[in-house]
C-alpha positions as CSV (number, residue, x, y, z in Angstrom):
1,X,-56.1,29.1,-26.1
2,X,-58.8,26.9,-25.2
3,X,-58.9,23.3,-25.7
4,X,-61.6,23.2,-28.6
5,X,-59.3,25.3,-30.7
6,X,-56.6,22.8,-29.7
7,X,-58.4,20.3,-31.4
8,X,-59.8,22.0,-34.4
9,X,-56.1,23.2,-35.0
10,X,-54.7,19.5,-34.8
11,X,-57.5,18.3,-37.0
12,X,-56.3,20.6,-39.6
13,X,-52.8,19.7,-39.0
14,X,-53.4,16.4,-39.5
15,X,-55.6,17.0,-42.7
16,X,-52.6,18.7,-44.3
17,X,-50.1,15.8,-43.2
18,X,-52.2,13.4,-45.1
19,X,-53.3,15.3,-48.3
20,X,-49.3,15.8,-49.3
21,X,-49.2,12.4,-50.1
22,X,-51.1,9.4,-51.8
23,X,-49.5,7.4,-50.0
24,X,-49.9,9.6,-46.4
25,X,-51.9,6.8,-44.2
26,X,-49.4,3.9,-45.1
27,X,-46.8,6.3,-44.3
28,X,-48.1,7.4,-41.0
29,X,-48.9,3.6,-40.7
30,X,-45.2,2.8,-41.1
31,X,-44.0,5.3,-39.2
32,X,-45.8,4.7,-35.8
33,X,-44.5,0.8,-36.7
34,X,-40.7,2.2,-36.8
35,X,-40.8,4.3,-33.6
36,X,-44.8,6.3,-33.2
37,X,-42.8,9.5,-31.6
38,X,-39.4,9.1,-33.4
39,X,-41.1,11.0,-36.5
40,X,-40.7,9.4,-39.8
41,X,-38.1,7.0,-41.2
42,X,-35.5,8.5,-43.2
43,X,-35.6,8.4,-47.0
44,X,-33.7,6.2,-49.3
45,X,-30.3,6.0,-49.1
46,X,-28.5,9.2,-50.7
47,X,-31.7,11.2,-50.7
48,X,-32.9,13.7,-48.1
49,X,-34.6,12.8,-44.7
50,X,-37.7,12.6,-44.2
51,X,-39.4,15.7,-42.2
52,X,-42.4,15.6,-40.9
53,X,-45.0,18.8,-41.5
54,X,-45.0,21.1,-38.6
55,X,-47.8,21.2,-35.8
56,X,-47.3,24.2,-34.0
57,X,-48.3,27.7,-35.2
58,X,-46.7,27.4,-38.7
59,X,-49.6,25.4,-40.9
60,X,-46.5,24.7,-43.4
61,X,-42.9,25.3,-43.7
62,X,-41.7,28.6,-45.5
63,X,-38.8,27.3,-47.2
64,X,-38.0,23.6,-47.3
65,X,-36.4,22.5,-44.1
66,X,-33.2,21.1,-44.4
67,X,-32.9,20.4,-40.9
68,X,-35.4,18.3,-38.5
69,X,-33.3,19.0,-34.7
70,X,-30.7,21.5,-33.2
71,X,-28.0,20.6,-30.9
72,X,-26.4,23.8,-30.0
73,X,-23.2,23.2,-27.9
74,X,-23.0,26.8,-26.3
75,X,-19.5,27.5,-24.9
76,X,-20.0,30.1,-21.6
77,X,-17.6,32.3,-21.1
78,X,-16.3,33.0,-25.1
79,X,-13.7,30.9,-26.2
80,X,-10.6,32.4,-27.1
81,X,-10.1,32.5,-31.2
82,X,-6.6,33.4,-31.2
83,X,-5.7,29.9,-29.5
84,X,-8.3,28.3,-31.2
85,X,-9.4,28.7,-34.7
86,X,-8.2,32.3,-36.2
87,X,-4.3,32.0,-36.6
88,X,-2.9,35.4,-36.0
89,X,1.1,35.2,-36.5
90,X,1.3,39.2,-36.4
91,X,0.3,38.7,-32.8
92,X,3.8,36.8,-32.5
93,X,5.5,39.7,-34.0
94,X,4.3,42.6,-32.4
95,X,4.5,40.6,-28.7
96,X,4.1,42.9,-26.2
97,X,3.6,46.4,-28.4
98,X,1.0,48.6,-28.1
99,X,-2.2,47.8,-29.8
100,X,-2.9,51.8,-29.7
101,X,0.1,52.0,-32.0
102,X,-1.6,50.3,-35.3
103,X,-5.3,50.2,-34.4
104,X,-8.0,53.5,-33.9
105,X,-9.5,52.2,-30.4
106,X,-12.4,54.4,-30.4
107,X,-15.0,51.6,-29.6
108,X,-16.0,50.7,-26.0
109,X,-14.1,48.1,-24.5
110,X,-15.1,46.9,-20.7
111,X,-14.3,48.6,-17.7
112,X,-11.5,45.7,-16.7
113,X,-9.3,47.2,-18.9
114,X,-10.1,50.6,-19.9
115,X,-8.3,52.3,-17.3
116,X,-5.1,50.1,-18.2
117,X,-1.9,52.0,-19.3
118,X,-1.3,50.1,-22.1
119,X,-2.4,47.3,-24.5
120,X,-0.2,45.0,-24.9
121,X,-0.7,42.6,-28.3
122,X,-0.3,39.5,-26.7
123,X,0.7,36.3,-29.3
124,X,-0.7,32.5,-28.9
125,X,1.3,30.1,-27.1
126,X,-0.5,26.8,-29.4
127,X,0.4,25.5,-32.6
128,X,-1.7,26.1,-35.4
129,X,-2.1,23.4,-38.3
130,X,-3.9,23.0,-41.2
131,X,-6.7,19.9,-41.4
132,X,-8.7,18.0,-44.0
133,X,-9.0,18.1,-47.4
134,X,-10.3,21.7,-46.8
135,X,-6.9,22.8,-45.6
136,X,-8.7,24.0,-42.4
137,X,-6.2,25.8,-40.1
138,X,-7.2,25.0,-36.5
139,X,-5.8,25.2,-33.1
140,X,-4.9,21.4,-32.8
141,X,-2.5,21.6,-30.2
142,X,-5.8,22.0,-28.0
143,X,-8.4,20.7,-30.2
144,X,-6.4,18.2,-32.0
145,X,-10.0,15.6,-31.5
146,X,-12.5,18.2,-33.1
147,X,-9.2,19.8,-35.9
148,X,-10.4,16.0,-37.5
149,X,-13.6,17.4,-37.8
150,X,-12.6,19.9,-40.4
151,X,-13.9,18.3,-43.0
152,X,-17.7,18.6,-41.5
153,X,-17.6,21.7,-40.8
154,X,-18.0,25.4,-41.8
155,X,-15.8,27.8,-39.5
156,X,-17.0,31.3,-39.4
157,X,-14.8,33.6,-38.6
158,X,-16.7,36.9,-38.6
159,X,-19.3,36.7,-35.9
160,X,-20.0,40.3,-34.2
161,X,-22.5,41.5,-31.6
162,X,-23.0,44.5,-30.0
163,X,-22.7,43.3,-26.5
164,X,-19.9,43.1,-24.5
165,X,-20.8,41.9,-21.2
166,X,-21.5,37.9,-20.5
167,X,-25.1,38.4,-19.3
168,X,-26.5,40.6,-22.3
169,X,-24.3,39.0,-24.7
170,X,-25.6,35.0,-23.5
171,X,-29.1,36.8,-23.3
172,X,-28.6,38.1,-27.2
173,X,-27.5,34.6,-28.4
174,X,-30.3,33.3,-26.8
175,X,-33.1,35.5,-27.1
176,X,-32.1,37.8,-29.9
177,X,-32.3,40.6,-27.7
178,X,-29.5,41.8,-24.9
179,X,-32.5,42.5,-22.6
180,X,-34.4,40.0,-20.3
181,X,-38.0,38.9,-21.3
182,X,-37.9,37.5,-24.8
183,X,-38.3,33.9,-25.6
184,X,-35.1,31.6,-26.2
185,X,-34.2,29.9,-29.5
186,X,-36.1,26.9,-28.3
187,X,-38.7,28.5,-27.3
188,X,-39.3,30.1,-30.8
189,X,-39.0,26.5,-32.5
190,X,-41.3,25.1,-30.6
191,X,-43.7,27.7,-30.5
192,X,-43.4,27.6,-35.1
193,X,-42.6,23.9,-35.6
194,X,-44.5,21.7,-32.3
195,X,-43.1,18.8,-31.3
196,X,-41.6,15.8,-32.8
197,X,-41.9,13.6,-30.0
198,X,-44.9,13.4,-27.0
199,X,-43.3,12.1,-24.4
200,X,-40.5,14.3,-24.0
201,X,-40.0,18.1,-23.7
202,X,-39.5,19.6,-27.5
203,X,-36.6,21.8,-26.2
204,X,-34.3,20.9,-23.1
205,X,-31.3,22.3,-21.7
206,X,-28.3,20.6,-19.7
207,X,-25.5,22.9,-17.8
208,X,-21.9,21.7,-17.1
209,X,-19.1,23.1,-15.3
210,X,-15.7,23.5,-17.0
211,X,-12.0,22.5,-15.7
212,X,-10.8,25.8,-17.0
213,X,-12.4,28.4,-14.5
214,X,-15.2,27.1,-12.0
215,X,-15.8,30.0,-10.3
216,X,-16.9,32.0,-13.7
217,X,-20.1,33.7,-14.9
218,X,-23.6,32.1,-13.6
219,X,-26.5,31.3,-16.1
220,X,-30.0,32.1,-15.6
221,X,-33.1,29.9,-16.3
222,X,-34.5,32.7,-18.4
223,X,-31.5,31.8,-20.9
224,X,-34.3,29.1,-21.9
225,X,-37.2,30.3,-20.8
226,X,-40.3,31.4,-23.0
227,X,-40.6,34.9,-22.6
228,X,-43.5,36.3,-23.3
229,X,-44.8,33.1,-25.3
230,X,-46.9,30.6,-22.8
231,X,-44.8,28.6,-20.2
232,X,-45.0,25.5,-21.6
233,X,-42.7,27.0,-24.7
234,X,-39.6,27.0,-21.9
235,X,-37.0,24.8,-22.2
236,X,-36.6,22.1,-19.8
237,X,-33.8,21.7,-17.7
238,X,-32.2,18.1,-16.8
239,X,-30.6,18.1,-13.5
240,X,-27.1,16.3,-12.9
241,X,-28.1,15.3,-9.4
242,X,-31.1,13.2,-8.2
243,X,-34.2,12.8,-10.6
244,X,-32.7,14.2,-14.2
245,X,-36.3,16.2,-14.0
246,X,-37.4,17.8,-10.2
247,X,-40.2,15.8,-8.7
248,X,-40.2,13.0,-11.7
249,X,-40.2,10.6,-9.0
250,X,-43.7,9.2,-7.3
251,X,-43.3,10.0,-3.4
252,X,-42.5,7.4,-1.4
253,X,-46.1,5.3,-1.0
254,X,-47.9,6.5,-4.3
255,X,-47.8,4.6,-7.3
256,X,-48.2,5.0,-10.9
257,X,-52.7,4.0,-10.2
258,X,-52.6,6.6,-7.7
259,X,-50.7,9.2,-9.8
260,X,-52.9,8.3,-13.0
261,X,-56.2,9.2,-10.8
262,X,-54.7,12.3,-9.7
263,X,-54.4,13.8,-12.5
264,X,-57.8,13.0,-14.0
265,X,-59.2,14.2,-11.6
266,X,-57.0,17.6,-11.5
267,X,-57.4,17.8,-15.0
268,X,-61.3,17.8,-14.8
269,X,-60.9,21.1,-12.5
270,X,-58.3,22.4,-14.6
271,X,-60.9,21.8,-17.6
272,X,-63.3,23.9,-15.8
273,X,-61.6,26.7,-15.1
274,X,-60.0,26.5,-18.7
275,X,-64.0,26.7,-19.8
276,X,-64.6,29.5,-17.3
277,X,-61.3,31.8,-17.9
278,X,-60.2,31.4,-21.3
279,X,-56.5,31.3,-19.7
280,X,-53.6,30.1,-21.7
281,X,-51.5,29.5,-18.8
282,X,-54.4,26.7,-17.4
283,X,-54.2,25.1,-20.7
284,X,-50.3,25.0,-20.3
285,X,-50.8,23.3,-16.6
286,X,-53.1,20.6,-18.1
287,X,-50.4,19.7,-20.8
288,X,-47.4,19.9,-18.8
289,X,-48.7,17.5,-16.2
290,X,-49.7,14.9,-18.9
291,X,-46.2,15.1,-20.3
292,X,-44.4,15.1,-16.7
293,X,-46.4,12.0,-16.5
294,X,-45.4,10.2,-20.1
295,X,-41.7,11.5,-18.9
296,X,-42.2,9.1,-15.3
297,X,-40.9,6.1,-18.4
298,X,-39.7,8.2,-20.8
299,X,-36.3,9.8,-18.8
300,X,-35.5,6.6,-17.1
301,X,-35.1,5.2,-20.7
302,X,-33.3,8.2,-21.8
303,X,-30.8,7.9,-19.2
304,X,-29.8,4.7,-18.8
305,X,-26.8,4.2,-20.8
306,X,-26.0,0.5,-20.1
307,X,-27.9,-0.3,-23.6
308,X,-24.8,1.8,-25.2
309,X,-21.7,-0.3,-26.9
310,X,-18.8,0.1,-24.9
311,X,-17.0,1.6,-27.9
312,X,-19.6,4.2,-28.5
313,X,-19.0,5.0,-24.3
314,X,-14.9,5.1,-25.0
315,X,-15.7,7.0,-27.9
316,X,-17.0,10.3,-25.6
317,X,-13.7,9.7,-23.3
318,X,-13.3,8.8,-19.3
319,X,-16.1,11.2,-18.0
320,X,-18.9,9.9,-20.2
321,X,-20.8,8.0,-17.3
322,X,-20.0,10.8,-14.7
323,X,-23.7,12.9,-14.7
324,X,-22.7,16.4,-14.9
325,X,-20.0,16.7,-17.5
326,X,-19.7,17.5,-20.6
327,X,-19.2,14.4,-22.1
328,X,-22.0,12.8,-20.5
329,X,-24.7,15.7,-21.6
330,X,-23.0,15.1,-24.9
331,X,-24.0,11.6,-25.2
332,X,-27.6,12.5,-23.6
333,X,-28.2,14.9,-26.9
334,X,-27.2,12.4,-29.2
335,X,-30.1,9.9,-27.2
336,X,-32.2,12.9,-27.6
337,X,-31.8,13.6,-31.0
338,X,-32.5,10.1,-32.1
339,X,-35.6,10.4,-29.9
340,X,-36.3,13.8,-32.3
341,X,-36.4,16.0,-29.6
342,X,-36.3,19.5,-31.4
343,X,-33.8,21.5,-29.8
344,X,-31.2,20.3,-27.2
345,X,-28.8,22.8,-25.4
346,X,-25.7,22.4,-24.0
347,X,-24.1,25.1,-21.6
348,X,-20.8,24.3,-20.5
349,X,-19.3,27.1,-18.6
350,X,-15.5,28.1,-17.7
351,X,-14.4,29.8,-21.3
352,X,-13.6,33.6,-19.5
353,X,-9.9,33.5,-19.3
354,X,-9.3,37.6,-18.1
355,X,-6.4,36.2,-16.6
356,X,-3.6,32.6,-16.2
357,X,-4.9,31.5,-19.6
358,X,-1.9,29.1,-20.2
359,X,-2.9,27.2,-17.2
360,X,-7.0,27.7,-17.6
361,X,-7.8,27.1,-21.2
362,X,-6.1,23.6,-22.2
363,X,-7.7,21.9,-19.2
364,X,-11.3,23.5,-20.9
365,X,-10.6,22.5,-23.9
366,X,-9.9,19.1,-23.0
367,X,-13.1,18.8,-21.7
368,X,-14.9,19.5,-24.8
369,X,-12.7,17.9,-27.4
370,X,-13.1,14.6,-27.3
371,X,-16.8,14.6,-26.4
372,X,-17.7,17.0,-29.5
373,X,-15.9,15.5,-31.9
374,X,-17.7,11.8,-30.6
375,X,-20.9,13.3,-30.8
376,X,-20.3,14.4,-34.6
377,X,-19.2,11.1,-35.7
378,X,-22.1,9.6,-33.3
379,X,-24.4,11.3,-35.4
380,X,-22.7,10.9,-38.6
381,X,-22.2,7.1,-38.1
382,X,-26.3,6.7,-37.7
383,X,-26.9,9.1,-40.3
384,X,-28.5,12.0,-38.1
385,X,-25.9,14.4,-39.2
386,X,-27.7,15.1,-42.5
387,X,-30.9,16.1,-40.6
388,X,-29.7,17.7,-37.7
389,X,-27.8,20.8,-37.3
390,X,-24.8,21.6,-34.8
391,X,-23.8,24.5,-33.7
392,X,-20.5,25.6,-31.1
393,X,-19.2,28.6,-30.1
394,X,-19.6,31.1,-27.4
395,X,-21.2,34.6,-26.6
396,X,-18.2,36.7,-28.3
397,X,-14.0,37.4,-28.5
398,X,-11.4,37.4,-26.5
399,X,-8.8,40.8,-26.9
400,X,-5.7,40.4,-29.1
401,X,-4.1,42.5,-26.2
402,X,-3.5,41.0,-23.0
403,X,-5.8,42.4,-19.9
404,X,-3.0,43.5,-17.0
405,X,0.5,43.0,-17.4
406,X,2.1,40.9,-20.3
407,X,3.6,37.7,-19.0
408,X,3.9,34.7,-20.7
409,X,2.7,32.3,-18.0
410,X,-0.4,34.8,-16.5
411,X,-1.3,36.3,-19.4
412,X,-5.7,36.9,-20.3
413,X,-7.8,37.9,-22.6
414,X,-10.3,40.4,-22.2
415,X,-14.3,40.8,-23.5
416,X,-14.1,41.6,-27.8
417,X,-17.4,41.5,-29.8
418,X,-15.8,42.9,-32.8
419,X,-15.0,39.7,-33.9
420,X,-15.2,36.0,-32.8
421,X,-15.0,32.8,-34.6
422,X,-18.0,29.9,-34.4
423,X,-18.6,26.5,-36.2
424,X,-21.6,25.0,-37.5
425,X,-22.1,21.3,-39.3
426,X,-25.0,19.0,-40.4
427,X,-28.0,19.8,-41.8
428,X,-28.0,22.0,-45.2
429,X,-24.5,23.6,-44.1
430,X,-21.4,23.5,-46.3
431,X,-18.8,21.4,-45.1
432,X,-15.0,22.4,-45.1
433,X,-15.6,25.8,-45.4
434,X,-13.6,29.0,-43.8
435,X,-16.1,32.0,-44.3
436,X,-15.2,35.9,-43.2
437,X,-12.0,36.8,-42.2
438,X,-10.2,39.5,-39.6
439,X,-7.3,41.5,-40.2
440,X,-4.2,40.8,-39.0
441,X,-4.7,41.6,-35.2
442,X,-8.0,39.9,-34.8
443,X,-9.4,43.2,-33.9
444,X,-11.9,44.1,-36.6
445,X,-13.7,42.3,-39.3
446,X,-12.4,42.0,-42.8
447,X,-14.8,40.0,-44.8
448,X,-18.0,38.7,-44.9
449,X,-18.9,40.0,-41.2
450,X,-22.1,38.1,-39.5
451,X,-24.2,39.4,-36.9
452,X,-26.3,37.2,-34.4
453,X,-28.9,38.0,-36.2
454,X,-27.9,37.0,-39.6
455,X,-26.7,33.6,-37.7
456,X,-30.4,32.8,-36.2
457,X,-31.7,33.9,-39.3
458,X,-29.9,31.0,-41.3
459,X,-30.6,29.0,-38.3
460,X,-34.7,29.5,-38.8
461,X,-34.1,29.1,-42.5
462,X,-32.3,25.5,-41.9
463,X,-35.1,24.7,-39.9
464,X,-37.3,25.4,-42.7
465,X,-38.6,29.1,-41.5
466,X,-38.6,32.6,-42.8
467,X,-37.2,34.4,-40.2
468,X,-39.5,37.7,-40.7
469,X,-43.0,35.5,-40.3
470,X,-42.2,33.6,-37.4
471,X,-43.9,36.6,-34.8
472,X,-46.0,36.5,-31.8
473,X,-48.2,39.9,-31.1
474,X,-47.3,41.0,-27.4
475,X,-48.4,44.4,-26.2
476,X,-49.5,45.4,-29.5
477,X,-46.3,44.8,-31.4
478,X,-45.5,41.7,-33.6
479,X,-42.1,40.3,-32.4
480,X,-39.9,38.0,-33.6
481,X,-36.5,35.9,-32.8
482,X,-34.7,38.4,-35.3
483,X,-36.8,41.8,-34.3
484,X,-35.5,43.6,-37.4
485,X,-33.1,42.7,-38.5
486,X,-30.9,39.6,-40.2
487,X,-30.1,38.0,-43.4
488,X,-29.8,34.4,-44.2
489,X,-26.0,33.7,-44.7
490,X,-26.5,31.8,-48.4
491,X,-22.8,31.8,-48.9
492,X,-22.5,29.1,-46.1
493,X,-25.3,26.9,-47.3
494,X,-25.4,23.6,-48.7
């Protein structure tokens, strides 16, 4: 893509942004007076938000966007439902008995436990209650901070994927597709929608490391990288030691004059060979170092919480200012969000309780609780909660049978795709709502089942995107975040 089609395509984008309004100019005017990147201010009170038109490939939106930014909160490991959010008293009752003996186990299950003897049903040691005016029933003994949240949210309880293993299973959540090579979530959005803001990445990643099992499952960059779209579609990731970004820092002797003439000067060579080879990948060089360069002011801002009220830092709980935890990258997305940042990505690994769940999974929990539900009310409290969709949950199930030997103190969970429970809130979603069901094992789905690609379907469709025209042609096929298949889950929006 060379840079006179660059321009002719922003022209137009720009044309369009104007006519859809009489009043587009003073709009635009206002706009850049209220923030210049920040997008534009939000509507009237009790109407929708303001979103602005896209400017990446998409000329328009294909539905009307409900939803301006993503935070997805991506547990690693998959979170146990029976603890956590789907209440499954016959587990108490049948302690210790045989799965075999009231289920047809003629699906694959992993290796760790196929050659076992037996499957013991194995019942929750945590108290279930039921929250809100929704009558939500949640695991509050470990999540009593987000079972307040049960109001805002919509619990699904019927998730399913085919994969069973953490890599292809994360790379399926992340990519739609269990092999490497396809572009991430983010990398879709901002290859449709553009960017919101110039002087930070559209789509950026943080990674923390749980309480409950540090030694788990690693994560690859290629969780948010681009895939076969161009580089600079890859999510960016922010480090939790030295510079937040590698190499954001000037070297010691070489200021921000020095740096500016630098890159001129690079870019005027870039330009050239952009001229001579037509390459996509130069064009993505010239960009990147223009925005590595805005980011020199922009990150430092980003980062520095001492502008933060002291009972918004509370608020996130005692690990807020430690750089690295959860509850610190929590606080970064909601500084991200307000600086309309399109998609922000939290990892936080340590979910994979195969075995000593008792004394694994309350210590993860804890680490999340608190610093979700501040996030939520963060957002609500500024009124970013209607424009901005949430999403948390991991990459499938846990087993309702216990992996090894039955004991009430060591007992895991193994790998179950069959069913799973997630949560979504903010933008265009119902709120207080329980949808799909399992039977009375946890082990198959009931009702209203949902597939990962029915959920990045709705996902797209939040975002203001039809899910089966969002494609890039590679290798003489049209592909897409959903390939083909998925369905927009209408039962669970707004």
């Amino acid at each position: 893509m060379n840079s006179d089609f660059d321009d002719h395509r922003l022209h137009l984008t720009r044309r369009r942004f104007f006519g859809r309004s009489a009043s587009g100019i003073g709009i635009a005017a206002m706009a850049s007076i209220l923030g210049g990147d920040r997008g534009l201010a939000a509507g009237p009170s009790g109407s929708p938000p303001e979103i602005p038109p896209p400017t990446g490939t998409l000329r328009d939106y294909h539905v009307p966007p409900k939803a301006k930014r993503v935070i997805y909160l991506f547990q690693s490991g998959a979170p146990s439902q029976q603890e956590l959010f789907d209440n499954k008293p016959a587990l108490q009752q049948y302690e210790g008995k045989d799965l075999r003996d009231y289920v047809d186990m003629n699906q694959r299950i992993t290796g760790m436990t196929a050659g076992q003897q037996s499957f013991p049903l194995a019942g929750s040691r945590y108290q279930f209650e039921k929250h809100g005016e929704c009558g939500m029933e949640l695991g509050s003994e470990l999540l009593p901070h987000i079972a307040t949240l049960a109001d805002d949210m919509c619990l699904i309880r019927s998730m399913h994927t085919e994969a069973i293993n953490h890599d292809p299973a994360m790379t399926f959540f992340q990519s739609g597709n269990q092999l490497p090579g396809r572009p991430s979530l983010g990398s879709w959005l901002h290859y449709g929608l553009g960017t919101l803001n110039n002087n930070l990445p559209t789509f950026i990643t943080m990674v923390s490391r749980g309480t409950g099992r540090p030694n788990c499952q690693p994560l690859y960059d290629r969780l948010w990288g681009s895939g076969f779209l161009p580089s600079n579609y890859a999510g960016v990731k922010l480090m939790s030691v030295g510079d937040p970004v590698l190499y954001l820092s000037n070297p010691e002797g070489f200021d921000g004059t020095a740096r500016r003439r630098m890159l001129d000067d690079l870019a005027k060579l870039n330009q050239a060979k952009l001229d001579e080879f037509a390459d996509p990948e130069i064009s993505t060089r010239i960009k990147q170092y223009e925005l590595a360069y805005r980011m020199q002011t922009s990150v430092p801002e980003l980062t520095e919480f001492s502008d933060e009220p002291q009972h918004v830092l509370d608020s996130y709980g005692p690990d807020v200012m430690k750089r690295g935890t959860y509850a610190y990258n929590c606080l970064l997305a909601r500084r991200l969000a307000e600086r309309d940042v399109r998609f922000v990505q939290l990892f936080h690994m340590g979910w994979d309780q195969h075995f000593t769940l008792p004394k694994q999974l309350p210590g993860q929990c804890r680490d999340t609780d608190q610093p979700t539900r501040a996030l939520i009310n963060d957002l609500k409290q500024r009124g970013m909660l209607d424009d901005t969709l949430v999403v948390w949950g991991g990459e499938f199930g846990r087993t309702s049978y216990c992996q090894g030997a039955l004991n009430a103190e060591t007992y895991g969970r193994d790998h179950h795709p069959r069913c799973f429970s997630l949560w979504m809130t903010g933008a265009g979603i119902k709120r207080g709502l329980t949808y799909g069901a399992t039977d009375e094992l946890c082990y198959n789905i009931t009702e209203n089942p949902v597939h990962v690609h029915d959920l990045h379907a709705t996902m797209l469709h939040l975002l203001g995107i039809d899910h089966e025209r969002l494609t890039y042609r590679f290798q003489g096929r049209d592909f897409r975040l959903t390939d083909v298949h998925g369905s927009v889950v209408n039962d669970i929006l707004a």
